[in-house]
N, C-alpha and C positions, 0 to 999 in steps of 0.2 A: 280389269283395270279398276282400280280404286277411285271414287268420286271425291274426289277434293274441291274447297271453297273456290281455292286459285288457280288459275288458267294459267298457261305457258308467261314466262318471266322474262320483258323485254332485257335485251341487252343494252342497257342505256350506259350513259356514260355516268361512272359515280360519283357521288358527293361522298366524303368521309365523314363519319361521326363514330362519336365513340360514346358509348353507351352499356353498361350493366348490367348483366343479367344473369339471373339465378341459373347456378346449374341444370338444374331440370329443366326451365323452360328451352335452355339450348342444344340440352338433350332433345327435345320435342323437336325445335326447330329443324335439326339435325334430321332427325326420324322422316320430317315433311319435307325435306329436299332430296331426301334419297326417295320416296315414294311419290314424288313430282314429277323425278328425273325418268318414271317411268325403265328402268334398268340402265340407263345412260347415264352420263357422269352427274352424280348427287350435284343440289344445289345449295352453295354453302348459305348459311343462318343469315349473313348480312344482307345478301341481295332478296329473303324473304321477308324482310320488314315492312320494306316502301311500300309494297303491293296487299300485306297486310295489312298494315294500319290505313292504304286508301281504302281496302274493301270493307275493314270496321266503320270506316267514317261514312262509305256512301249507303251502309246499311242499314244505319244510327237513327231510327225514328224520331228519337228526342232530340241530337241533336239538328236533323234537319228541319223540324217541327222551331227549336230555338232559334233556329239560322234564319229562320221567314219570321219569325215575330217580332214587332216592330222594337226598336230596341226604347227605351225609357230613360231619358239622359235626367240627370239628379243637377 
């Protein structure tokens, strides 16, 4: 089994967006839902977003370092 970042992908209900992205990266995306799915049905690009950009942000030293510093109102 291959080690990936993301763990199993809740089946929540979804929100729609629509958003842009480079062929490649949806290639890649592509790539990380069929090697998620572990041989089971691939998981399509959209539903790997949410769960990527929370695991970027809860891993983000600067910006959780930013998110606890007092803010400086001007």
């Amino acid at each position: 089994m291959t080690k990936l970042k993301l763990g199993p992908i809740a089946n929540d209900k979804p929100v729609r967006i629509t958003v842009e992205l480079p062929a490649v990266l949806h290639r890649d995306l592509t790539d990380y839902g069929r090697l998620l799915a572990e041989g089971g049905t691939p998981i399509e690009p959209a539903k790997l977003i949410v769960p990527m950009l929370e695991r970027f942000i809860t891993t983000d030293r600067g910006f959780a370092k930013a998110r606890r510093a007092p803010q400086v109102q001007s």
